[in-house]
N, C-alpha and C positions, 0 to 999 in steps of 0.2 A: 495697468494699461497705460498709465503715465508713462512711467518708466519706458515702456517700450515703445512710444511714440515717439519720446524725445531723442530716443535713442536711436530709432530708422528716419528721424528728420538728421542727425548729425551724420550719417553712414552719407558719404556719395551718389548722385541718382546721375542718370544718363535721360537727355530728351533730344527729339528727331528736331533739327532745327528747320525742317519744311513744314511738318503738321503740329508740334509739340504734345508729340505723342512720348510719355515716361516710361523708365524701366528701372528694375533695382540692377540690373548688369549690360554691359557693352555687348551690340550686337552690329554683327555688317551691315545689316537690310532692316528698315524700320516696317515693321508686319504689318503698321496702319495704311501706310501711305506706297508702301513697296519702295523708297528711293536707297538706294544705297550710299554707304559713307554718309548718311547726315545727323547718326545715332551721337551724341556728342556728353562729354562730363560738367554736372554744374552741379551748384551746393556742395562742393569738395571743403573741411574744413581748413581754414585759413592755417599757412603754416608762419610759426611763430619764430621769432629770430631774435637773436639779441645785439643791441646796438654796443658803437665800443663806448667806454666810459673813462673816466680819467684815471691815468695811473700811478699805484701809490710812490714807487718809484722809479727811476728811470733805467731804463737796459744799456748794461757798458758790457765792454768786451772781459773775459774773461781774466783775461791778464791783469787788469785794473783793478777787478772786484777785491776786498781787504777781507782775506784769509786771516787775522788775528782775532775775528770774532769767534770762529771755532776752534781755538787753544784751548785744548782740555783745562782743566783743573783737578788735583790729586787728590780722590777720598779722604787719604790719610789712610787707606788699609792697598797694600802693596796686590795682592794677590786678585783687588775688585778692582785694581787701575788695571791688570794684566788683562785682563778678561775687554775687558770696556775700550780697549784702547790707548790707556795714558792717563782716562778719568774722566771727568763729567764734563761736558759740552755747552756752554751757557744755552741757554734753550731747550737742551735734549729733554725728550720725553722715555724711561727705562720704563721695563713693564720686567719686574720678576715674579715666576710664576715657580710655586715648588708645592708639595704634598702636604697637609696639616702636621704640625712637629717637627718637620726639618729644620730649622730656623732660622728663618724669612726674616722673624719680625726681631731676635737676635742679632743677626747681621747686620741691618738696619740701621737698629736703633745705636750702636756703635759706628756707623758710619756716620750717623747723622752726630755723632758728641765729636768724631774728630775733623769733621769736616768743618764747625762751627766757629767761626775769629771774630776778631772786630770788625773786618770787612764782610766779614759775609756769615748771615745768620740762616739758622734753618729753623725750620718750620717742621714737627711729626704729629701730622694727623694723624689718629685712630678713630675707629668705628668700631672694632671689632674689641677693646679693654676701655676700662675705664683708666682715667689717667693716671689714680693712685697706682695700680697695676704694674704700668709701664713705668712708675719712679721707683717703683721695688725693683723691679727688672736691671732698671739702668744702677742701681745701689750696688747691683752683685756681683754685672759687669764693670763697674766703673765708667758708664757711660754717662757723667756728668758735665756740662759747663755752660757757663753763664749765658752763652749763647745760642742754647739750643732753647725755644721754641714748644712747649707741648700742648697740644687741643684734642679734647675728644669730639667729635662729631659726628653726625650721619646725615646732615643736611646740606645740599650742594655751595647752597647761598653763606650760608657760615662758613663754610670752607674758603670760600672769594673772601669774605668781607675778613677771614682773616688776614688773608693775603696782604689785602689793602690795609691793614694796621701792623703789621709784621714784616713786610716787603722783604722776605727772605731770600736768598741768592739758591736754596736749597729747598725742596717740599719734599716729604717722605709722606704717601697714601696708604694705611695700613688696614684695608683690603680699599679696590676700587669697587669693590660686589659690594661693600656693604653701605657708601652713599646714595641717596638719592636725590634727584630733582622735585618741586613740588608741582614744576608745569609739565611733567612728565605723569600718565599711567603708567601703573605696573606697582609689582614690592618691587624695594632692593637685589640686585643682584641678577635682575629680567634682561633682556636683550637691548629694548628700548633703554632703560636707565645708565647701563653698564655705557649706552654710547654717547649717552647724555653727558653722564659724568668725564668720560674720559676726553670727550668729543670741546668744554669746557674746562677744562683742565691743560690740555696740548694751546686752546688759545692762549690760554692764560701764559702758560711760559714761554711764549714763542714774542709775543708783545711785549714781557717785562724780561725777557731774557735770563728767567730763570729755569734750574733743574730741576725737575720734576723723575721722580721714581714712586712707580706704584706697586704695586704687594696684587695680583692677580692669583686667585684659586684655580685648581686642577681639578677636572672629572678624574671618574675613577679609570678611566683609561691613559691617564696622566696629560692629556689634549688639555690646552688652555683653556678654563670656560668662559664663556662668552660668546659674544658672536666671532667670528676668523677677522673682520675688521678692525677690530682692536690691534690685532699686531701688525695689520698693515700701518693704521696709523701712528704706531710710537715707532721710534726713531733706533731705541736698540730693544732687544726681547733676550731676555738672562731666563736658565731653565736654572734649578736648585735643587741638585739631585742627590741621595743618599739614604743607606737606611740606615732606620732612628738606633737600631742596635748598636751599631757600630759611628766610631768618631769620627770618619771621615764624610766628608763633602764637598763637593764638586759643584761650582757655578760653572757654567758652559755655554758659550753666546751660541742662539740661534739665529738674532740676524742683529748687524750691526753697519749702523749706515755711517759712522765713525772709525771702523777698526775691522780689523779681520775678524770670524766667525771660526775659526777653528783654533781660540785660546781658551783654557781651558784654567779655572782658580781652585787650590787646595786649599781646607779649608778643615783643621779638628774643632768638632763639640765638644765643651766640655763644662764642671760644674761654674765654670767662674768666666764663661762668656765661650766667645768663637775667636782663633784666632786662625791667622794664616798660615799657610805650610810650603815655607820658599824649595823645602827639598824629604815632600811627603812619602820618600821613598821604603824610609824605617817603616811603616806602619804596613810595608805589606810581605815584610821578609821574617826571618825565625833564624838567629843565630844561634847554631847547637857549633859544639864542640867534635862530633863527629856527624857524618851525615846519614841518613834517615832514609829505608827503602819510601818509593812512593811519593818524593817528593822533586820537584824540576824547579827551576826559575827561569822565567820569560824577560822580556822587555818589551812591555806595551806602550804603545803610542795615543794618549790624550790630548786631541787637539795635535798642538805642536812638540806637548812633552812628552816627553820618555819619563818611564816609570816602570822597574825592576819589579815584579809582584812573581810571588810562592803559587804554584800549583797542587796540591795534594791529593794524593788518590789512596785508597784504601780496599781490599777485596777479600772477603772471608767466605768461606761457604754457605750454599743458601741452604734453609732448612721449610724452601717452600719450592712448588713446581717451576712458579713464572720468578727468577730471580731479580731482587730490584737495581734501580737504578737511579739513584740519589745523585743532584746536583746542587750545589748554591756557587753562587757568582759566575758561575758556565752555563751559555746553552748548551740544554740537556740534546739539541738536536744535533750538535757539533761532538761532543764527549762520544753519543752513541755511532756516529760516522768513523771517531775514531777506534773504537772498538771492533768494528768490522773492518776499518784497514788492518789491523793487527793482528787479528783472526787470519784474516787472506793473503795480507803481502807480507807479515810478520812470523805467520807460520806459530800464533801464539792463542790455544785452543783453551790453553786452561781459564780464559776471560768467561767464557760462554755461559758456565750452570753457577757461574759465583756471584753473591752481590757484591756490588760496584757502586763505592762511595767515593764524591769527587767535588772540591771545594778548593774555593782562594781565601788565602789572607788576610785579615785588616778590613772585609769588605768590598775591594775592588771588584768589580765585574769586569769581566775580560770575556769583548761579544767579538773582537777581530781576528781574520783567520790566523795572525800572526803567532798567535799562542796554541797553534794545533800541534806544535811540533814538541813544546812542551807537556800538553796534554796526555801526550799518544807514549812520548818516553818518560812521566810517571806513572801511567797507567800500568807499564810493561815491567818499569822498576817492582812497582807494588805485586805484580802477578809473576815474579822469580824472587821477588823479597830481597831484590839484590840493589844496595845505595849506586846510585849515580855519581861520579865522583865531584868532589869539591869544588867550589866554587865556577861552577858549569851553569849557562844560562843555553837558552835551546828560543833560538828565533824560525821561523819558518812554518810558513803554510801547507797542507799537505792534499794532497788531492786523491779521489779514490782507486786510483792506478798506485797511488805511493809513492807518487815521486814529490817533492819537496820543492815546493813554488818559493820564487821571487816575492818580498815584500818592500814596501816604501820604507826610506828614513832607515835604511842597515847600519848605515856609519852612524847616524844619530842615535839607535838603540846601543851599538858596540863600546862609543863614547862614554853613556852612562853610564855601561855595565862596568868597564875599564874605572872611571872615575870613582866606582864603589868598592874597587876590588877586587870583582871577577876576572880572572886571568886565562877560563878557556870558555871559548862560543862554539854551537854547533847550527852551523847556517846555512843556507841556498848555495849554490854555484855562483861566483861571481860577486863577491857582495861590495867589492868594492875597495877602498881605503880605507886599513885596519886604526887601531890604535899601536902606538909601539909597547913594544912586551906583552903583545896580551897572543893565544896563542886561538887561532883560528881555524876552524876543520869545517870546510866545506862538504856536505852531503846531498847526492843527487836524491836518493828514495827512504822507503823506510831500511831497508834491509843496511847500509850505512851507518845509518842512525842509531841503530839496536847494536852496532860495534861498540858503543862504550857501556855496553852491561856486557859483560865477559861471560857472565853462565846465566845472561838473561834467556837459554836455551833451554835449562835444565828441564824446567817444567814443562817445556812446550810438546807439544806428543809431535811424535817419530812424523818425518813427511813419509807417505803411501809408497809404497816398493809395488813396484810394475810385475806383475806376473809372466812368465816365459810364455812364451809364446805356440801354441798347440802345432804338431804335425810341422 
């Protein structure tokens, strides 16, 4: 009953300023008194406001303000400057977020040994190893020097008070899920903490103008966990993508309040650390000495790089009713669209009761419609068992009528392919300014496109003969 008293004394009341008759709501005519217009608002809770206060510094014009405080500075790893920008921002706050085993704390822990000088020391917190751990780790990769910095911790205040004895120009967080506060509820890793910490941490390097990078976990829908504020507040958000099978890896900015958002870093694992891949093209080709039904080469676009990746398709007879449909590194929803344009504008029947096995090279996933045209003419290769000729790359979207869209960045896919070798493309209409020597064939549809398999017909059943016409 408390509660609710106090609570309809704070609620606004309305009283007749002729009888001081009350009400909980506004009315024309007070019912006591019958006077109209004299129902009137009091006991409205006071609105609160804030006065100005002194400010830390002073507002110049823009022109004035001194741009050399956010001069990057170079990791030491070329492929994490590309992504980032140029390299680390005195201040910046990163948040890298990637799957358990891709590795985060690999990459890291090598940034943090070549980023370390006389001038500028780093600091690698963990929470998630103990430190021996991480000095095995850094033995294997050679991520040793004198100025690098290591603490294991899970407590917020340790983490400051290293700070303040270490005054590093660099902090590596190895997870930010696994610090906690102690004037915080919650375990590690809860919503309240995750903002505690991060929330203490952003001051911290914004005041001592240091870099700050934190090591953030992924749900199993690959979503950063934590609360969505987190990446509002750091400054750049790195995703860490790959699978653990395969050596490649891809850092990929999602937001970057220093540099563009569609750079894209290559990156092999391997047993004696991660290194960079200024031209990670080999990893998704197969050089044979002659060429292979079932196979195509695309040029996809990562971020702003082009990269040549293998298509392979495969089709044997099924020996079950519903025949399957295997995909890795393709949406399986894009492969089956193209099977059905090849069925219908292809006039290519023998796809239908076979299974259909269909995969990329090296790992790459290839989710842009860019690679349909590739797709569609290994698929077609593999179902007349007839090779595609040599050094042939196939750019181009395809739509379900068949005709063969327009994509971004032609002359930058054409460039690379030319630059590796490739001397013939099969492309859209129009695509633009070739390379010299390389020889170019524009296709409007699928029916085009099926011209460089020469007996890609044989197998395809007979098109329908029209019956004459009765009487």
């Amino acid at each position: 009953m408390a509660a609710r008293t106090k609570s309809a004394k704070d609620r606004p009341s309305y009283r007749c300023t002729e009888c001081g008759w009350t009400t909980a709501k506004w009315l024309g005519r007070c019912p006591e008194c019958q006077a109209w217009g004299t129902v009137e608002e009091y006991g409205a809770p006071a609105v609160r406001t804030t006065a100005a206060g002194r400010v830390s510094t002073a507002a110049l014009p823009i022109g004035q303000v001194d741009g050399r405080q956010a001069t990057a500075r170079s990791t030491g790893v070329d492929e994490l400057d590309r992504v980032l920008g140029g390299g680390l921002v005195p201040g910046a706050v990163v948040l890298l977020a990637g799957e358990p085993g891709v590795g985060k704390s690999t990459l890291l822990l090598d940034v943090a040994a070549k980023a370390a000088s006389d001038d500028h020391r780093t600091l690698y917190v963990t929470g998630e190893e103990s430190a021996s751990q991480v000095r095995l780790r850094a033995d294997r990769i050679g991520a040793l020097s004198d100025h690098l910095y290591l603490a294991a911790e899970t407590d917020l205040s340790a983490v400051l008070g290293h700070l303040d004895a270490v005054k590093p120009s660099l902090l590596i967080l190895d997870s930010v899920q696994t610090v906690a506060s102690p004037e915080i509820d919650g375990a590690p890793g809860g919503m309240a903490q995750v903002r505690e910490v991060a929330g203490a941490l952003i001051r911290a390097s914004k005041e001592r103008g240091m870099s700050t990078l934190l090591v953030g976990h992924v749900t199993k829908d690959g979503a950063i966990a934590g609360p969505r504020l987190l990446e509002h507040l750091v400054d750049v958000v790195l995703s860490f993508e790959g699978d653990r099978h395969a050596r490649l890896r891809l850092v990929r900015g999602v937001k970057n309040r220093y540099g563009a958002t569609d750079e894209v870093g290559c990156f092999e694992l391997h047993d004696e650390g991660i290194t960079g891949l200024a031209d990670p093209s080999g990893l998704f080709l197969t050089r044979r000495a002659e060429a292979v039904p079932g196979t195509c080469l695309t040029v996809t676009l990562e971020g702003r790089r082009p990269l040549v990746a293998e298509v392979q398709a495969l089709t044997v007879d099924s020996q079950i009713p519903s025949p399957r449909r295997t995909t890795s590194g393709l949406e399986t929803s894009r492969v089956s669209m193209m099977l059905a344009v090849l069925e219908q504008r292809g006039r290519i029947t023998a796809l239908g009761k076979r299974d259909i096995y269909s995969a990329t090279v090296g790992g790459v996933k290839l989710s842009e419609p860019a690679a349909d045209l590739a797709v569609a003419l290994a698929l077609a290769s593999a179902a007349s068992d007839t090779p595609l000729p040599k050094n042939l790359v196939a750019i181009g979207e395809v739509g379900l009528a068949g005709e063969v869209r327009r994509v971004t960045g032609v002359q930058r896919r054409l460039a690379e392919a030319h630059r590796l070798g490739f001397t013939h493309a099969l492309v859209p209409v129009d695509p633009g300014k070739v390379p010299a020597g390389m020889k170019v064939t524009e296709v409007a549809d699928m029916g085009d496109a099926l011209r460089v398999l020469p007996r890609a017909r044989r197998r395809a059943a007979p098109a329908p003969r029209e019956e004459p016409a009765q009487g």
